[in-house]
TIDREN-443584 format. One record per residue (C-alpha): residue number from 1; x, y, z negated. Coordinates in steps of 0.5 Angstrom, whole numbers, plus 500, padded with zeros to 3 digits. Example, Ala and Ser with C-alpha at 12.3 -4.5 7.8 and 13.67 -1.06 7.14 Angstrom:
<rs>
(r 1; (525; 491; 484)),
(r 2; (527; 498; 486)),
</rs>
This chain:
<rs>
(r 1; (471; 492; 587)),
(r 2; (477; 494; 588)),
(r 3; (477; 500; 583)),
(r 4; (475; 494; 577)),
(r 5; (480; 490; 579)),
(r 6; (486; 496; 579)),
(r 7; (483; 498; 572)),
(r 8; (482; 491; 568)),
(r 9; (490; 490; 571)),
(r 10; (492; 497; 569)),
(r 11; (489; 494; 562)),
(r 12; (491; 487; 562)),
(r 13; (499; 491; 562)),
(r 14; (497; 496; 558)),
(r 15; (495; 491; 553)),
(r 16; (501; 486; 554)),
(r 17; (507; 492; 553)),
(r 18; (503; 494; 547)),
(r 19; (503; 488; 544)),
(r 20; (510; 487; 544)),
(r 21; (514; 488; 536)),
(r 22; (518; 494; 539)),
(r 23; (511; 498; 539)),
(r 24; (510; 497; 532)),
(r 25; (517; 500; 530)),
(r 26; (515; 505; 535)),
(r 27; (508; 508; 532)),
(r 28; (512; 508; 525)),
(r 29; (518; 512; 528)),
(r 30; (512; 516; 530)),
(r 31; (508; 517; 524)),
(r 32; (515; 519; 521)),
(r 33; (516; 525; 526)),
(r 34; (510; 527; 524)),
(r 35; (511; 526; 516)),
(r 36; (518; 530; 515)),
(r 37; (515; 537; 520)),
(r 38; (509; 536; 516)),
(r 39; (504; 536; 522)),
(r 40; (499; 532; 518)),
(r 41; (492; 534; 522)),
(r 42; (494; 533; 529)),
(r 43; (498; 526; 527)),
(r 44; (493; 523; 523)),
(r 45; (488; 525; 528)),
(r 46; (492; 523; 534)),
(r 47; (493; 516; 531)),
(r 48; (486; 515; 529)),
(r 49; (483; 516; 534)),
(r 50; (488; 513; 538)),
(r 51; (487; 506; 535)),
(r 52; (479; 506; 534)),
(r 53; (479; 507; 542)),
(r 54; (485; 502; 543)),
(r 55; (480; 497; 538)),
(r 56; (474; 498; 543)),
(r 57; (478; 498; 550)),
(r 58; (483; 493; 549)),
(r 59; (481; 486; 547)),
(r 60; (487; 485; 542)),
(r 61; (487; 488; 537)),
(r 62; (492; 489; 535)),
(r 63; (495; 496; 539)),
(r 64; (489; 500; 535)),
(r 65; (490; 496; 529)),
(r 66; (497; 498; 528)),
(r 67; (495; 506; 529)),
(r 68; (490; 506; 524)),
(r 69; (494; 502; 519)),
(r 70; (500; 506; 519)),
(r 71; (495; 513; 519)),
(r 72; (496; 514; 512)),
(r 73; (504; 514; 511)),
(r 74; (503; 520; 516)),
(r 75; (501; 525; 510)),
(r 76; (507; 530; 508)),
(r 77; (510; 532; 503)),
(r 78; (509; 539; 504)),
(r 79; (502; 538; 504)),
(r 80; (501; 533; 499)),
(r 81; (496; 534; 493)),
(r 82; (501; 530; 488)),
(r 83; (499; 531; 482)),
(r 84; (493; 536; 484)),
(r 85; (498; 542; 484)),
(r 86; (497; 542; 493)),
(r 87; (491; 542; 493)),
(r 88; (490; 548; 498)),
(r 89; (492; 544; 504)),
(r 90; (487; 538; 504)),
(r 91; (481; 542; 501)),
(r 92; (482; 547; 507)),
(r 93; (475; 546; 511)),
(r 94; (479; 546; 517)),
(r 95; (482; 540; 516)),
(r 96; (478; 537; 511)),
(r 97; (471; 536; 516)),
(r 98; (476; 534; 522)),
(r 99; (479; 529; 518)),
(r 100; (472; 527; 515)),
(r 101; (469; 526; 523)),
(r 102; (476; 522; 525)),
(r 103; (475; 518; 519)),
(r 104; (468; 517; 521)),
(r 105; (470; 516; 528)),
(r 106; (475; 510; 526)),
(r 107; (470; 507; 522)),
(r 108; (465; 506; 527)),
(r 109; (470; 504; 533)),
(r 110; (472; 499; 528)),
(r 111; (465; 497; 527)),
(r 112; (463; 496; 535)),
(r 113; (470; 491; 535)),
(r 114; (466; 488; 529)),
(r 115; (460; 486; 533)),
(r 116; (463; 485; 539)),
(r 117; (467; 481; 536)),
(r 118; (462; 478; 531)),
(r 119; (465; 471; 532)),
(r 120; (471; 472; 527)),
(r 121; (467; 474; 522)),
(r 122; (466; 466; 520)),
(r 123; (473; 466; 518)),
(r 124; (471; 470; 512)),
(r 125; (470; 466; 506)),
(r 126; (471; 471; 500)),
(r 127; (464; 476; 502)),
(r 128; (460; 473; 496)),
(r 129; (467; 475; 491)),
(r 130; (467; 482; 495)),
(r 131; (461; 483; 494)),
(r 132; (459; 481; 487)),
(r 133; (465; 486; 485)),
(r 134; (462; 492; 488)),
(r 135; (455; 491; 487)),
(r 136; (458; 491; 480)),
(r 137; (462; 497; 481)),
(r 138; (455; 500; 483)),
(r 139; (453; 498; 476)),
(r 140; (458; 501; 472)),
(r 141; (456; 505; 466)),
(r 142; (448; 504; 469)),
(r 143; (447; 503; 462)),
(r 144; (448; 509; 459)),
(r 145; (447; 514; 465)),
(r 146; (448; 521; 462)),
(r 147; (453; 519; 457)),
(r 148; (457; 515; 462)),
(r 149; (456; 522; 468)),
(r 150; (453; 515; 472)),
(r 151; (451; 520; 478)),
(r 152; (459; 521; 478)),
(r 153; (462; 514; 476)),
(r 154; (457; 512; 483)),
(r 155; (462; 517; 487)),
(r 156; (468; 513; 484)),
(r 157; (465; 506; 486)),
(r 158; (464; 508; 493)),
(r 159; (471; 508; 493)),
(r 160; (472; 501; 491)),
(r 161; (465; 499; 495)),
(r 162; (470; 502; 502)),
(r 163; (476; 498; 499)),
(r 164; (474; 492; 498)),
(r 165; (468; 489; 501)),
(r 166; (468; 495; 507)),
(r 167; (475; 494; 509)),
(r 168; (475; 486; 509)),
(r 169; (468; 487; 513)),
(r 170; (472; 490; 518)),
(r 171; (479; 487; 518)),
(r 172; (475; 481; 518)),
(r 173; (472; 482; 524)),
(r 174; (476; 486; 528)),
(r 175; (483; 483; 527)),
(r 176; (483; 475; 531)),
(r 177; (485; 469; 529)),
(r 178; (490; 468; 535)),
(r 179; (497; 465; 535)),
(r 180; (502; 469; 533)),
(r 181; (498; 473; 528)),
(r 182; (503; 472; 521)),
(r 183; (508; 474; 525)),
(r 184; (505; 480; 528)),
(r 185; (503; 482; 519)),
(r 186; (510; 480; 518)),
(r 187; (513; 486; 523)),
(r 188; (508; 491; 521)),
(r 189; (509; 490; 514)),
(r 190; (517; 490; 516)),
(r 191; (516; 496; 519)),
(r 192; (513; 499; 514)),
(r 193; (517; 497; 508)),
(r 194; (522; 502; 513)),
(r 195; (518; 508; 515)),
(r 196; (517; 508; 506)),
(r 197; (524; 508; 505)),
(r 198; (526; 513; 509)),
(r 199; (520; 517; 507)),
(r 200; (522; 516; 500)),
(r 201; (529; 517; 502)),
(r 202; (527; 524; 506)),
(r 203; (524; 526; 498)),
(r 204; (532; 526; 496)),
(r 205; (534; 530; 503)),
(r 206; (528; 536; 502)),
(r 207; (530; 537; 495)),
(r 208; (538; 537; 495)),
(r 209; (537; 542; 501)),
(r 210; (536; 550; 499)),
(r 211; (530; 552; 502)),
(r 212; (533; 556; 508)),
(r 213; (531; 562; 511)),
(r 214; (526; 562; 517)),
(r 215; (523; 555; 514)),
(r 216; (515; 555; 513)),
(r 217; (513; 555; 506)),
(r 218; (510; 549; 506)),
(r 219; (517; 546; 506)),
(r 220; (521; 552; 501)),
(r 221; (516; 549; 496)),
(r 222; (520; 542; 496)),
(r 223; (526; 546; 496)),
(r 224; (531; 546; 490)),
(r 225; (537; 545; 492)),
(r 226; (541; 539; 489)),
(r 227; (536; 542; 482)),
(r 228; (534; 535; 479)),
(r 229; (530; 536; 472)),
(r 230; (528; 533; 467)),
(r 231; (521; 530; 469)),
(r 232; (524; 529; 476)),
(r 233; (520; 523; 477)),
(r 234; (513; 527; 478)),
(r 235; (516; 531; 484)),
(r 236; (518; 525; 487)),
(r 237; (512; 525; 491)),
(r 238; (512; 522; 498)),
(r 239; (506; 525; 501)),
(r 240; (501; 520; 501)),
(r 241; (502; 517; 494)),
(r 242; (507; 519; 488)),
(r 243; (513; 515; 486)),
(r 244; (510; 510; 482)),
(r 245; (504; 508; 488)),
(r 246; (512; 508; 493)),
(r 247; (515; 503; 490)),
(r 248; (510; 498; 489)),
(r 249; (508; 499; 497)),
(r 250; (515; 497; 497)),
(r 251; (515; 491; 494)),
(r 252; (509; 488; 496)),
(r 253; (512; 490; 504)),
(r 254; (518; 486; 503)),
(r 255; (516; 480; 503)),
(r 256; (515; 480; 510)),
(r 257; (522; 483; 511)),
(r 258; (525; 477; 508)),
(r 259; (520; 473; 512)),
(r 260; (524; 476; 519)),
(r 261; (531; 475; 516)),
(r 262; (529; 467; 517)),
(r 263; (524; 467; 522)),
(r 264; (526; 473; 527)),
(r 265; (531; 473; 533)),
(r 266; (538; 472; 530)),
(r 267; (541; 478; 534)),
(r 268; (536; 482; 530)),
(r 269; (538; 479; 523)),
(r 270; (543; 483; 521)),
(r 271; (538; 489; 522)),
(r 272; (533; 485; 517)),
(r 273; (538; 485; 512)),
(r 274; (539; 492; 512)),
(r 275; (532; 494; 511)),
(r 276; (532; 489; 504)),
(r 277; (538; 492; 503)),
(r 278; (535; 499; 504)),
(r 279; (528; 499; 501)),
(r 280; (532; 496; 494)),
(r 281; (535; 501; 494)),
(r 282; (530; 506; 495)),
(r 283; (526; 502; 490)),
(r 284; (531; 505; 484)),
(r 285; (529; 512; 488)),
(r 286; (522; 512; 486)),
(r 287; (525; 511; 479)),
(r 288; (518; 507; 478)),
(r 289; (519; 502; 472)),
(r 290; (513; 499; 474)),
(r 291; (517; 497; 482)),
(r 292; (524; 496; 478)),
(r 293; (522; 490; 474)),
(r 294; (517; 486; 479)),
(r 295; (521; 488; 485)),
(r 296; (528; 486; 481)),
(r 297; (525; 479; 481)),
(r 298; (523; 478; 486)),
(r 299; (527; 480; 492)),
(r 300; (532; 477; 487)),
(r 301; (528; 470; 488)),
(r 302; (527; 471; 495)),
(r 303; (535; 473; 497)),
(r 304; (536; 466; 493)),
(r 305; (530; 463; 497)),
(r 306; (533; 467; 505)),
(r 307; (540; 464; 503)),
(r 308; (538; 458; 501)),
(r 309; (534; 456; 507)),
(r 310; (538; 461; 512)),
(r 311; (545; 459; 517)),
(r 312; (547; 466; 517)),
(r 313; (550; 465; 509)),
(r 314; (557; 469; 512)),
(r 315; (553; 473; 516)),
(r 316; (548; 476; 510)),
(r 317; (554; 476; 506)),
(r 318; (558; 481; 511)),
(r 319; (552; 486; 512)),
(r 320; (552; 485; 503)),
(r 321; (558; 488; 503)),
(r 322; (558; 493; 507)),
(r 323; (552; 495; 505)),
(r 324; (555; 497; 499)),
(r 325; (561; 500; 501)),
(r 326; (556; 505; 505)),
(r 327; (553; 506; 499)),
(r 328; (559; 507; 494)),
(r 329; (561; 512; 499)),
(r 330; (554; 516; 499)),
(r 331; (554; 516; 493)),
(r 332; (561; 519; 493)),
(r 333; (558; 525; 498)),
(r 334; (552; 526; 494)),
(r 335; (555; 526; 487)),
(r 336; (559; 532; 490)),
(r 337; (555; 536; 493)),
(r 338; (549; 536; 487)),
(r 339; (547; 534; 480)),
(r 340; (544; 527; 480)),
(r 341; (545; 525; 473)),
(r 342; (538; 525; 471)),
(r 343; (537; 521; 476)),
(r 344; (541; 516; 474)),
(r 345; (541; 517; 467)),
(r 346; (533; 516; 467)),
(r 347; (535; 509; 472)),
(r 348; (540; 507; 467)),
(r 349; (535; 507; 462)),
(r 350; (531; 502; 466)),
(r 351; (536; 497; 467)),
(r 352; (538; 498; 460)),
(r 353; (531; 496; 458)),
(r 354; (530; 503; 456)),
(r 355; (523; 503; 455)),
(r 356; (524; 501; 447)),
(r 357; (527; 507; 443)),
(r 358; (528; 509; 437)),
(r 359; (521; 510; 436)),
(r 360; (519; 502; 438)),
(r 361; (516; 500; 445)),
(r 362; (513; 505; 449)),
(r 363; (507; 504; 452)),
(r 364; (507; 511; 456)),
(r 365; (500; 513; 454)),
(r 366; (498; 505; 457)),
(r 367; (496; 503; 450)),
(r 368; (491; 509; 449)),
(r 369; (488; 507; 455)),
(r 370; (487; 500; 453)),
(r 371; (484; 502; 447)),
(r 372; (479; 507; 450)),
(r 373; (477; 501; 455)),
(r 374; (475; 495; 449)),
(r 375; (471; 502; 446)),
(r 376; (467; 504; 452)),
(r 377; (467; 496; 452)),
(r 378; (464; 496; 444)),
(r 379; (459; 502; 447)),
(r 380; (455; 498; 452)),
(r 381; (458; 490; 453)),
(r 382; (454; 488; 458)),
(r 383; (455; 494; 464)),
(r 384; (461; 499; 460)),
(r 385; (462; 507; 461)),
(r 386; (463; 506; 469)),
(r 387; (469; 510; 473)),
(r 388; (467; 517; 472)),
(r 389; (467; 517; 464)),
(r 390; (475; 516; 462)),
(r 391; (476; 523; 466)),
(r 392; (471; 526; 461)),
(r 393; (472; 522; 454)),
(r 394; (479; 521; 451)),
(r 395; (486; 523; 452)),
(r 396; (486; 524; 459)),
(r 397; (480; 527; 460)),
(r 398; (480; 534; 464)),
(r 399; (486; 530; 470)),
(r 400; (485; 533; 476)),
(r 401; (484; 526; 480)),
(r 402; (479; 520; 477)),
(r 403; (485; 516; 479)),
(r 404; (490; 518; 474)),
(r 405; (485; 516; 468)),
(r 406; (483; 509; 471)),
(r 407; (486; 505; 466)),
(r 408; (492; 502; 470)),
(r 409; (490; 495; 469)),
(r 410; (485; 492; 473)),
(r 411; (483; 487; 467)),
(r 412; (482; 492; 462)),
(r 413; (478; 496; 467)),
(r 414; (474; 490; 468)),
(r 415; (473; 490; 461)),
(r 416; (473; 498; 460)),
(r 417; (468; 501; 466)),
(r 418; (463; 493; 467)),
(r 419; (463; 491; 461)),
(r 420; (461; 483; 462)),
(r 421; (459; 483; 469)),
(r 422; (465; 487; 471)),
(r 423; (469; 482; 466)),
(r 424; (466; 476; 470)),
(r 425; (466; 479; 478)),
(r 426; (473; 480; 476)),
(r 427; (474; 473; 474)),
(r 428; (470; 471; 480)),
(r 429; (474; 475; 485)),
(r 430; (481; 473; 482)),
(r 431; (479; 465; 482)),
(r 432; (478; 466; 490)),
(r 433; (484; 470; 490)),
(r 434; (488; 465; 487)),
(r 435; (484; 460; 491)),
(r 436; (485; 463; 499)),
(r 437; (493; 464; 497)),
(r 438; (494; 457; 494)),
(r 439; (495; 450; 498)),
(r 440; (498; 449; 503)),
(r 441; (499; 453; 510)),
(r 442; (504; 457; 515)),
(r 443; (508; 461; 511)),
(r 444; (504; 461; 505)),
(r 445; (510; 463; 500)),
(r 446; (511; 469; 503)),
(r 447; (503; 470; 502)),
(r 448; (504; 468; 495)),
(r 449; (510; 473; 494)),
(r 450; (505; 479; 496)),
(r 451; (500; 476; 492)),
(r 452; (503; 475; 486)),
(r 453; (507; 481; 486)),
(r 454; (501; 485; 487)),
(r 455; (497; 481; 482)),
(r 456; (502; 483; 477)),
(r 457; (504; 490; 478)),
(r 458; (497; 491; 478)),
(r 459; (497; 490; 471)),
(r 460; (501; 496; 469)),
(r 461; (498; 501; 474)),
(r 462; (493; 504; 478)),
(r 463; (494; 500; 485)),
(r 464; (488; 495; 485)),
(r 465; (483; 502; 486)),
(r 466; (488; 506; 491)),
(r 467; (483; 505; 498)),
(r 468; (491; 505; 501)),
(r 469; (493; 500; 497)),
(r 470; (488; 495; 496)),
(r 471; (488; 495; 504)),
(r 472; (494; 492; 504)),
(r 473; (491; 486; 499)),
(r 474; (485; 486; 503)),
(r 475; (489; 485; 509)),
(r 476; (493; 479; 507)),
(r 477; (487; 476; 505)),
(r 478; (482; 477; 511)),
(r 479; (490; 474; 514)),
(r 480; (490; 468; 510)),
(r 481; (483; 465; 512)),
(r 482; (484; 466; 518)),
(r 483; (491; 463; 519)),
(r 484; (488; 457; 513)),
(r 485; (482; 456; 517)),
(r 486; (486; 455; 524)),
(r 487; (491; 450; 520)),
(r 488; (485; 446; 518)),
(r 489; (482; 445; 525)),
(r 490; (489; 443; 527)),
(r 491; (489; 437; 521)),
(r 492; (482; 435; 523)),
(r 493; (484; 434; 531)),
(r 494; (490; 430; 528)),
(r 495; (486; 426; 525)),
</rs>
């Protein structure tokens, strides 16, 4: 009895430290130990499997969750697959099969809490949307199996059917609507805006070094001394994703930073500020057109919102200054040190509009795309080519990765890969979309910042199909629900 008794008061103040925010800062900083010396099995595994049996064992969830959130932003850039050039690390069997029983592991402990849980599962209200878009998915390209490679458009559409209506399951579940739930998204998504910032920035610091004698190959492969070519965007790669996929992350995170600037505690707002400050910055460094626009305009709304509302304006104003002095000077020491001019030539396009040339508007092959989706759509209207058959037929056949052919705007591939029933699943999903982040609840700017930041972006690129992405998506929308339903119980008591 009194074994029980130690144990569950061992728990109880575990359980409590946890949950404090300086935890979550804490995990982040550690994933980013693990990212820059790139240990990417030993800290995917430790987080991993950390947090599934932190989700069983603790009856929040909220310590295991934001292990296994974080766990993908441990992924290096020393072992990154880019874009399919580093494939060597990842395909090794003895990383790839204990990853493969890790992700199994996670995905069962998230499944216990599920069930233990299951109470939680009727604050979902999306599961017809979820499940209507991958039953679809599913169907993609059944039409014309062979011609549309269906057996391998299945492979793909498991992808979307995990994304979508697995995760929401699970996030559902798992996560509980407690007080305290948006801050604690809002903490974690600052925290991640962060550790993103310094991944990108850490892109710059390994590429301005010489690869050094003594350092492992991995790192000597992503050494180029201040060497900054013409297509440098494409070796901006931050492990997990590329520079486009690291700037929007960026831009759906900082919402939530903006959130702490006026919510969190005064004597950390300082800090907040310098985050909003950082992550734009580093915005520009993903030179991703896709983050420079959305992002532009939205930390503008949201700087003029934060300044409106906020009584710190000398403050703010200060930390702004100073911010761009610390800059100037950087600028200075990196300008001195390497050659950055077609990095900033290429920034200097964008600001200037640069996407209309000599040549009139340039699409970046995204009209060719769009056009190979309306011709799989004329192919069979009702249930489209499927996901496989755009890396087989068309301008972009042959890419090593199925994403890179997706057709980067989730309407057209919609119309591309499901034809009329992807068409109207799409419609059904974004209209319940639409409908959790509208009307009136906690925070609910902030939400339709990320919503409609997502929504948009999601027009230009591939972030509506990336499993790490959509998670995101997912999350605010299983939060959302949670944080309406507990504000609609509190209106009716009042009446």
């Amino acid at each position: 009895m009194l074994m029980k008794e130690a144990i569950l008061n061992i728990r109880e103040k575990t359980e409590k430290l946890l949950c404090k925010p300086q935890y979550i800062y804490i995990v982040c900083l550690a994933a980013f130990v693990f990212h820059v010396f790139a240990l990417d099995l030993i800290g995917i595994m430790t987080f991993a499997i950390l947090g599934g049996l932190l989700l069983v064992l603790l009856d929040d969830a909220r310590p295991g969750f934001t292990l296994i959130f974080t766990t993908v932003f441990i992924v290096s850039t020393q072992n990154s697959p880019g874009y399919g050039a580093g494939e060597e690390y990842y395909a090794k069997p003895e990383i790839l099969y204990p990853l493969f029983v890790t992700l199994g592991f996670v995905i069962l402990c998230m499944a216990i809490r599920t069930v233990i849980k299951r109470k939680n599962l009727l604050d979902g209200k999306s599961y017809i949307p979820f499940a209507l878009l991958s039953v679809v998915m599913v169907l993609s390209g059944l039409g014309h199996p062979e011609q549309n490679f269906y057996k391998e458009s299945l492979i793909y559409a498991a992808f979307g059917v995990f994304s979508y209506l697995v995760l929401y399951v699970l996030f559902t579940g798992c996560i509980d609507r407690s007080e305290g739930l948006f801050d604690y998204v809002a903490t974690l998504m600052t925290a991640l805006c962060l550790l993103i910032s310094l991944e990108v920035l850490f892109v710059y610091v390994l590429n301005m070094l010489p690869p050094f004698e003594g350092l492992p190959a991995n790192w000597k492969r992503n050494m180029r001394s201040g060497d900054f070519p013409n297509y440098w965007k494409n070796l901006i790669i931050t492990g997990w994703g590329v520079s486009n996929v690291a700037g929007e992350l960026l831009v759906m995170t900082a919402p939530f930073v903006f959130y702490k600037m006026l919510h969190g505690d005064d004597k950390h707002s300082v800090l907040y500020a310098l985050v909003v400050f950082f992550s734009a910055t580093m915005i520009m460094f993903t030179l991703s057109r896709n983050a420079m626009l959305f992002g532009g305009v939205l930390y503008l709304a949201l700087a003029v919102y934060t300044f409106i509302k906020t009584d710190k304006k000398k403050t703010y104003v200060c930390c702004f200054g100073g911010y761009l002095v610390f800059l100037l000077v950087l600028s200075l020491v990196i300008l001195g040190q390497t050659d950055i001019n077609n990095v900033i030539d290429y920034i200097g396009e964008i600001l200037a509009f640069g996407v209309v040339g000599g040549d009139g508007l340039k699409w970046h092959g995204r009209d060719k795309l769009i056009r190979l989706a309306v011709e799989f759509f004329r192919e069979d209207i009702w249930l489209g080519g499927g996901f496989a058959k755009s890396l087989h037929v068309g301008p972009y056949s042959g890419l090593p990765t199925f994403f890179q052919a997706l057709f980067h705007n989730f309407v057209f591939q919609a119309v591309g890969s499901g034809g009329i029933l992807g068409i109207i699943a799409m419609l059904v999903f974004v209209g319940f979309a639409v409908k959790t982040f509208s009307g009136s609840y906690e925070n609910n700017i902030f939400m339709l910042a990320f919503a409609v930041s997502f929504g948009l972006m999601a027009l230009f690129d591939t972030i509506y199909y990336i499993p790490y992405t959509v998670m995101f998506l997912v999350l605010m929308i299983a939060v959302t629900e949670k944080i309406k339903y507990k504000s609609e119980v509190k209106l009716l008591k009042n009446v």
